[in-house]
C-alpha positions in Angstrom: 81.9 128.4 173.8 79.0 130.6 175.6 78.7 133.6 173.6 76.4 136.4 174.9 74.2 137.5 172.1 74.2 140.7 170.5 71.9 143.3 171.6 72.9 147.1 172.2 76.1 146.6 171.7 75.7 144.7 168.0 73.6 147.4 166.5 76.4 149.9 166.5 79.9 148.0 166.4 80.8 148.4 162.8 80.6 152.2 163.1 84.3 153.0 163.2 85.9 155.9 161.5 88.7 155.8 159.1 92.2 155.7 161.0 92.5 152.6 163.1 94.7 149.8 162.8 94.4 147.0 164.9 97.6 144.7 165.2 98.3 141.4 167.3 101.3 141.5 169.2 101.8 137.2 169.4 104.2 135.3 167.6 101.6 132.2 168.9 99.0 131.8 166.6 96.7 129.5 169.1 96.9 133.1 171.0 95.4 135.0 168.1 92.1 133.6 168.3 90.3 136.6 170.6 92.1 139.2 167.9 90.1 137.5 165.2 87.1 137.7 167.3 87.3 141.6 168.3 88.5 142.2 164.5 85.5 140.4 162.9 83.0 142.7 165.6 84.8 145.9 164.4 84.4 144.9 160.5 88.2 145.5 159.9 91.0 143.4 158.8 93.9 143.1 161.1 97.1 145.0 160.2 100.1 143.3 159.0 102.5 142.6 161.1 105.3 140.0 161.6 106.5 138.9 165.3 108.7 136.0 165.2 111.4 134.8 167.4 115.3 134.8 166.1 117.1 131.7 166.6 119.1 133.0 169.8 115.5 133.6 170.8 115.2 137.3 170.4 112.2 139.1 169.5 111.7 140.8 166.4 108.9 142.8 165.1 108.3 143.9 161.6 105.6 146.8 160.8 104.2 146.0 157.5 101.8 148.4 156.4 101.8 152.5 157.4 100.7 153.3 160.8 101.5 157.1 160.8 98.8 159.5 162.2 96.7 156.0 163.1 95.2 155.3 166.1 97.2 152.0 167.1 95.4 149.0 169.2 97.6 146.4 170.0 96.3 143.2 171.5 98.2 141.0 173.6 97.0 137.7 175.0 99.5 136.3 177.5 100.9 132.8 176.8 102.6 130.2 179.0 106.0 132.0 177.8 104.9 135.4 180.0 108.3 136.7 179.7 108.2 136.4 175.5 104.5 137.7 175.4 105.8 140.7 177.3 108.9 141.6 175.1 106.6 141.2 172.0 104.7 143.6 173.2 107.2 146.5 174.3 108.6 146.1 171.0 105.8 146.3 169.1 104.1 149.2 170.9 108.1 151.3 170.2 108.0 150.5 166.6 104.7 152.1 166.5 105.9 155.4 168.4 109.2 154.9 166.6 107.1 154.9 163.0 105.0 158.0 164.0 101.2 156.2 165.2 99.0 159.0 166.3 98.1 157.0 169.4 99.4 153.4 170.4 96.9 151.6 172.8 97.4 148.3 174.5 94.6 145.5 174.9 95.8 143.0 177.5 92.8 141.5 178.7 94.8 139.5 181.3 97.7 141.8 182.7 100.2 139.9 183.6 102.5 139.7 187.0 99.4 141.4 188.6 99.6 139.1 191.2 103.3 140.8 192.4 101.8 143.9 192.8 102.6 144.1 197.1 105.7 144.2 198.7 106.9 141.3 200.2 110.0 141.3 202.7 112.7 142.4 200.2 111.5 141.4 196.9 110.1 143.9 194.6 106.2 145.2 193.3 107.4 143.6 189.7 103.8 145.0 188.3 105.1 148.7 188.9 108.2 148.0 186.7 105.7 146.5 183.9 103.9 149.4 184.1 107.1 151.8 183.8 108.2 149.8 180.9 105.0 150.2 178.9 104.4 153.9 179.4 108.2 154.3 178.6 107.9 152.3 175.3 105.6 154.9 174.4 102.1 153.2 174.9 99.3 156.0 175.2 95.9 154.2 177.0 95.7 150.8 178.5 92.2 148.5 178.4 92.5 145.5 180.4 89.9 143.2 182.4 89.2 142.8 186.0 93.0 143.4 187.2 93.9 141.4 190.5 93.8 144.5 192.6 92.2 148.1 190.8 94.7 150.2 192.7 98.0 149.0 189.8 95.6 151.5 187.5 97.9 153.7 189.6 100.8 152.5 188.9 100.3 153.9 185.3 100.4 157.7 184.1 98.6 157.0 181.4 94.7 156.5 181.2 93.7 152.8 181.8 89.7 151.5 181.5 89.6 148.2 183.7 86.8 146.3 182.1 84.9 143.9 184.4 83.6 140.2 183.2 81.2 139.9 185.5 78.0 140.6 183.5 79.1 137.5 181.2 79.5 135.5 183.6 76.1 136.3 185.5 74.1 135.8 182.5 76.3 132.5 181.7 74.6 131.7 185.5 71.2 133.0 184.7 71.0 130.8 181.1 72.9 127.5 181.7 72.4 126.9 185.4 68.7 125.9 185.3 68.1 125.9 189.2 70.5 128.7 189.9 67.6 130.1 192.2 68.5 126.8 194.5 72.4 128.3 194.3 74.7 130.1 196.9 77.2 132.4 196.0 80.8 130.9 197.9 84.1 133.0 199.2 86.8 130.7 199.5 88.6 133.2 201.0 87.9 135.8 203.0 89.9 138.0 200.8 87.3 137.3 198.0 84.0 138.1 200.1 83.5 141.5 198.4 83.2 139.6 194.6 80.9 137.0 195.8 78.6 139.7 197.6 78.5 141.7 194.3 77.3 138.4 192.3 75.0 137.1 195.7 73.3 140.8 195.5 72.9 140.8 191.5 71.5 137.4 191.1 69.4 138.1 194.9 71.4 135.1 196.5 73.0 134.2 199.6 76.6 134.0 200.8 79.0 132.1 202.0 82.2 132.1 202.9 85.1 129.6 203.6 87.3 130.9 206.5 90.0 128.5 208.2 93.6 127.2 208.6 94.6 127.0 204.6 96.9 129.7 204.4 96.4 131.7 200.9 99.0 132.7 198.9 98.8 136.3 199.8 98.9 135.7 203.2 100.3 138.1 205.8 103.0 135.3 206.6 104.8 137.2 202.8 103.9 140.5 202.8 106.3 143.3 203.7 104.9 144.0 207.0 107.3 141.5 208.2 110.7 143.9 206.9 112.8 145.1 208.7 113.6 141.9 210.5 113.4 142.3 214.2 116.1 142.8 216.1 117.9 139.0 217.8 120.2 141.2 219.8 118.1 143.0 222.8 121.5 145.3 222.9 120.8 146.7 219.7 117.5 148.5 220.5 117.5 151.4 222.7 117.1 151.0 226.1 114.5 153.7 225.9 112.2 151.9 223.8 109.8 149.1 225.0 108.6 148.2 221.5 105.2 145.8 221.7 105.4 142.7 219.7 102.2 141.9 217.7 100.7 139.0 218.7 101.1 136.3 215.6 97.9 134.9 214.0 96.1 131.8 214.3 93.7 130.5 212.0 90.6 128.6 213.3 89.8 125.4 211.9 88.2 125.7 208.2 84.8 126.9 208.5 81.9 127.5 206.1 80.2 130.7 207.5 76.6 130.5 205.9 74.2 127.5 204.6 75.5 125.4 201.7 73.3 122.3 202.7 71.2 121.0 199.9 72.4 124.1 197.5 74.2 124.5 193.8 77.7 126.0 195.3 78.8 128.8 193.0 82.8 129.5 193.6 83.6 133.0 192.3 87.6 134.7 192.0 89.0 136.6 189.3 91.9 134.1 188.7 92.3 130.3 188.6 95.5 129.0 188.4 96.6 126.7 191.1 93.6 125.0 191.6 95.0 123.7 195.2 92.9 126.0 197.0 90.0 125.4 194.3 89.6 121.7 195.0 90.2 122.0 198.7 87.2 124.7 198.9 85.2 122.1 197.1 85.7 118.9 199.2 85.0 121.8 201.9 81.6 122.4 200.1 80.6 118.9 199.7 81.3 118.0 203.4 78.9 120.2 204.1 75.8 119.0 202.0 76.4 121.5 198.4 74.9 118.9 195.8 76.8 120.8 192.5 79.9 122.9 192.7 80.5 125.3 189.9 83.8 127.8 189.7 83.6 130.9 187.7 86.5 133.4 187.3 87.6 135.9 184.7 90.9 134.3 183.7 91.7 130.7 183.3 95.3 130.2 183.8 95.0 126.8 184.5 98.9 126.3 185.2 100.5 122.9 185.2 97.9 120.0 186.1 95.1 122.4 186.8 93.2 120.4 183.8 94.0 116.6 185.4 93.1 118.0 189.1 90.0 119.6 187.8 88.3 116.2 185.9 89.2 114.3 189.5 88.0 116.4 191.6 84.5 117.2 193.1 83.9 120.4 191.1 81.5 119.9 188.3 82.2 123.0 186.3 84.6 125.4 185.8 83.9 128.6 183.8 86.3 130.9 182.8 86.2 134.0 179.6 89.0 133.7 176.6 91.2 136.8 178.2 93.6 133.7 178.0 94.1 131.3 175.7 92.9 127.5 177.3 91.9 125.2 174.5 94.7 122.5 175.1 93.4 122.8 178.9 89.6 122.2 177.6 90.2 118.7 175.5 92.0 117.6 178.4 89.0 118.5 181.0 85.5 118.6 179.5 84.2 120.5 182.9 86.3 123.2 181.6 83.8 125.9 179.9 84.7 129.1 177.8 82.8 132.9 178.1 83.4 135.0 175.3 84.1 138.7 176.3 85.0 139.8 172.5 82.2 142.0 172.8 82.8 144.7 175.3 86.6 144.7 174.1 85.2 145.6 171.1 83.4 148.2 172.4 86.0 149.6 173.7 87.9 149.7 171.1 85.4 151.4 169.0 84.4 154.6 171.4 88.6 155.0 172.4 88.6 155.3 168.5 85.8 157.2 167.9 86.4 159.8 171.4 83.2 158.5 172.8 82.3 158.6 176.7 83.4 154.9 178.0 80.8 155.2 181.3 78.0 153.2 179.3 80.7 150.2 179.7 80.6 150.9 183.6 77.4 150.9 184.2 75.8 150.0 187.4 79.8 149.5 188.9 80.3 150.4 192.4 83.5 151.0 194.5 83.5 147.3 195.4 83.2 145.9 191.5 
């Protein structure tokens, strides 16, 4: 696992005053690793707790030490089970209003069903209700990483720090790419252009983007532009009303917009899951002349046969942080390669605790981060 060394933050991470209890919210142990981590950087144990599942497969959560007048951090890795990882949360974070914690704050590096956070025809924005049911269980501050889109933060009437990755993975660039000079940042989507232009003007590289006929999953085919449905029966609408119909889109043929002939192809996204769109952007890539394809996003879903597709395919490495538990996915793909991000979570943890100013964590983040 990369592991960015410690500098400014190091110096100053066990400096924690009395009062803080930091508690693990998964009855998984493999998803327990990154508590450990953040736990060992603060220099405190991790509270006691019990979270098991009941035989009819409810969730139960026992308190085992006093967390009255504390300062409550409860961090949740998201397993396969989403659904579980979610309920063991919201229980956990009532017991802890329910037992009298001074302040109960959630550390979900990876926040789950982020990516239902639009409308689409008449379905529902299922990352609003998540929301609603944390604040409700009594959860006081939320620190998460690099959500799919920054406006859920206001979805949320509580105060929520969205951490970015980014810096580890542009030093993981800078230190184990050796001719990342010779590299090209790469879109695959239009809808990731801003991303890759952030890493392409930090590292001083070019861009390129992959625009074309693959639809993406968040195409405009889904979204809720296309509710209500539009009238079949020309009698229904009012004779008054000459109502222009948009004109439907048509993608071109898949092109690469910039020069990736000859180059180290860098694919940047905050989530990799299906890996469909992954693998197709790389044969893409190497039709065009890229010599070495590298992915890098924040959180490594890796759903399914991500792993098997991965090893075949033309991608040489993927690189993802440890917001989410991937190890079984890493001995079954050796391109697969871990970024710890313990660090700044840590961090984070220790100036909430402390009611020190978060902006050093944010420095040098524009609009467009």
């Amino acid at each position: 696992m990369f592991c960015v060394p410690s500098t400014e933050f190091g110096a100053i991470m066990n400096i924690t005053k009395g009062g803080l209890v930091l508690f693990s919210a998964n009855s998984n142990s493999s998803c327990m690793e990154l508590s450990k981590r953040i736990a060992e950087r603060l220099g405190v144990e991790m509270g006691k707790v019990q979270v098991y599942q009941e035989p009819n497969r409810e969730t139960r959560v026992q308190i085992q030490e006093s967390v009255r007048g504390k300062d409550v951090f409860i961090i949740q890795t998201v397993s396969k089970d989403v659904n579980t990882t979610i309920m063991e949360l919201l229980i956990m974070v009532y017991a802890c209003k329910t037992s009298c914690a001074k302040s109960i704050i959630g550390v979900i590096p990876y926040f789950p069903y982020s990516k239902q956070c639009k409308m689409r025809k008449r379905g529902s924005i299922v990352c609003k209700l998540l929301a609603s049911m944390m604040c409700k269980a009594g959860l006081t501050h939320l620190i998460t990483m690099d959500l799919h889109q920054k406006e859920i933060q206001g979805f949320f009437n509580i105060p929520v720090d969205n951490l970015r990755a980014s810096p580890f993975l542009l030093q993981y660039i800078q230190e184990e790419i050796p001719d990342y000079r010779n590299a090209v940042i790469v879109a695959k989507s239009p809808a990731s252009a801003k991303r890759a232009q952030s890493f392409a003007e930090r590292l001083r590289l070019g861009i390129a983007v992959i625009h074309g006929e693959a639809q993406d999953a968040e195409s405009d085919m889904v979204d809720g532009r296309h509710s209500p449905p539009t009238a079949k029966n020309v009698a229904a609408i009012h004779p008054s009303l000459e109502i222009p119909m948009l004109i439907p889109k048509e993608k071109p043929p898949i092109t690469v917009v910039g020069d990736v002939g000859g180059r180290i192809a860098i694919i940047v996204d905050d989530i990799i899951d299906d890996v469909d769109s992954f693998l197709a952007a790389a044969e893409t890539l190497k039709e065009r002349g890229a010599y070495k394809i590298f992915v890098m996003a924040t959180h490594g879903l890796l759903s399914s046969d991500a792993p098997r597709l991965i090893e075949e395919s033309a991608i040489d490495e993927v690189v993802v942080t440890n917001t989410i538990p991937h190890e079984i996915q890493k001995l079954q793909c050796p391109k697969i390669k871990t970024v710890d991000i313990s660090m700044i979570l840590s961090e984070a943890i220790r100036r909430i605790h402390n009611g020190e100013s978060m902006s050093y964590l944010f420095r040098n983040i524009g609009l467009d981060d």
